[in-house]
Each structure stands twice: as C-alpha cells, then as structure tokens.
N, C-alpha and C positions, 0 to 999 in steps of 0.2 A: 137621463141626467136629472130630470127634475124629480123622481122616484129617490134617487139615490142622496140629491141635495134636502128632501123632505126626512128622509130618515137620519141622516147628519142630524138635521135641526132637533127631530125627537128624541134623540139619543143626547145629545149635545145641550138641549134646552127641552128639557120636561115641560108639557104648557104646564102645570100645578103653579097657581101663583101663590107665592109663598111671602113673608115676612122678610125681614133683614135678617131678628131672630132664627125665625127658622132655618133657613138656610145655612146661618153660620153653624146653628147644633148639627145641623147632617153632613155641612162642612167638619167641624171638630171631629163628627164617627170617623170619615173617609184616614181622618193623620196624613194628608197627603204635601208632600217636601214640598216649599214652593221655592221659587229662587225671581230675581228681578236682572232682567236683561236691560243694559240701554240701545235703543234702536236708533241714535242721533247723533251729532255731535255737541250736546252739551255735555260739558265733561261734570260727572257727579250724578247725574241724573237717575242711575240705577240707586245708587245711595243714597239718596234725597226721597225716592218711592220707596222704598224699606224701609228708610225713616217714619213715614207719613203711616204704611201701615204698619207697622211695631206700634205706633201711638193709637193703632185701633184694634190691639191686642192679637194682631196677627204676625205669626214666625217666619221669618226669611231665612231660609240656610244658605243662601250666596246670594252675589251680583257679580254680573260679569256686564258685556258687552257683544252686542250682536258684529259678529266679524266683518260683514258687510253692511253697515248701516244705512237704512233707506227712509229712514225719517219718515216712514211711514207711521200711521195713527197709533193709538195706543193697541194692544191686541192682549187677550189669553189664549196662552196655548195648551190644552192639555195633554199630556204625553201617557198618561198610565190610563185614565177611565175614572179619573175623580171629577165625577161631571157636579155633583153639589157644592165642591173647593173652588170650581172654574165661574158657575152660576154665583155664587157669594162673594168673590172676587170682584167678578162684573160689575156686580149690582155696588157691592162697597164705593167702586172707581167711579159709575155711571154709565160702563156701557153699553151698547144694546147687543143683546142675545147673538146677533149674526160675528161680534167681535171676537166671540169663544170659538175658537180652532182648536183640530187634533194635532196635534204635535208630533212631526214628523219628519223635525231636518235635524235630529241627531247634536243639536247642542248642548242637551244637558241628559243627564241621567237620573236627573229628579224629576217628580210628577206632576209640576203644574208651576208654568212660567207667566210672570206677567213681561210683557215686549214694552216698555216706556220709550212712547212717541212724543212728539214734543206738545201734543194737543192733552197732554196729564199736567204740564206745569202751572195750567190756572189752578186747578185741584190742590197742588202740593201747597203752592200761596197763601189757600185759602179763598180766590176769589170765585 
C-alpha cells in the first residue's frame, strides 16, 4: 500500500517546486475542462467558486452538484492526467498536495473538478 500510495503522490504531485506562475503556464499547455462540483448544502456554492476563479482568469465549463453531499473538505479531482491543471488549482485555493485525487466516481466527463466543501467559503469572502 505504501509503495502504491508513494507513487499516487509522484504522479499526482511532482516534488518540482514550482511558482504560481509556472504552474498555471504548464496548466494553460495541458487545456484541461475544469468543472466545480458543490459537495454541501449551501446552495450557490458551486457558482460562487466559479465566480471566485473566473476572477483569476481561470475557465469553468459547468457546476453541478455532488449527488450525495458529504460536506466533506474542499478536494481536486483529476479524472484525465492533467496533473499541472490539478497542482495550480491547489495551489490557487490553498490546498495541500494530499487534496489532489484521481477521479474516479464517474461524475463528470471533464478533466479536472474542484469538489467545493464548506472549508472554501472563507476563500470566496475573501477572509
């Protein structure tokens, strides 16, 4: 297990410490769809994170709603292998490397979701 969870992490988070810059340029090469999921019951909350990053110059092509919502923490998922979309994503929101997940419960058909927990709403405030 620990063999298998070490190479997730390599594959999933390159140690390369990289820029904010940089990472959005290798984000921008990948063009990878991102879409924003709410994982809570606050209603808006997928649209309210879209908002937040549109205003940081990054493209959302949906929001939807995690079907079973478990108000669990904020998370990325990446569903294609856009690991530097997923990493700039993180880094943009704050959070740490282990948050980035392979995406594999078949909710979207785009490559790279952010899951909006209710622990993103100081973020969106501003505070």
């Amino acid at each position: 297990y620990n063999a298998i969870n070490g190479l997730i992490q390599q594959v999933f988070n390159p140690p390369e410490d990289l820029t904010l810059a940089e990472l959005r340029e290798r984000a921008e090469r990948e063009d990878a769809s991102i879409v924003v999921y709410n994982n809570t019951d606050i209603t808006g909350l997928a649209g309210q994170t879209r908002d937040w990053l549109l205003s940081r110059q990054v493209t959302v092509s949906n929001v939807g709603n995690v079907p079973e919502a478990s108000g669990g923490p904020t998370l990325i998922r990446d569903y294609t292998g856009n690991v530097w979309t997923a990493r700039y994503l993180a880094e943009l929101i704050g959070l740490p490397p282990e948050r980035i997940q392979p995406g594999a419960d078949g909710l979207t058909t785009e490559d790279v979701m952010v899951v909006a927990g209710p622990d993103i709403q100081p973020l969106l405030s501003g505070q």
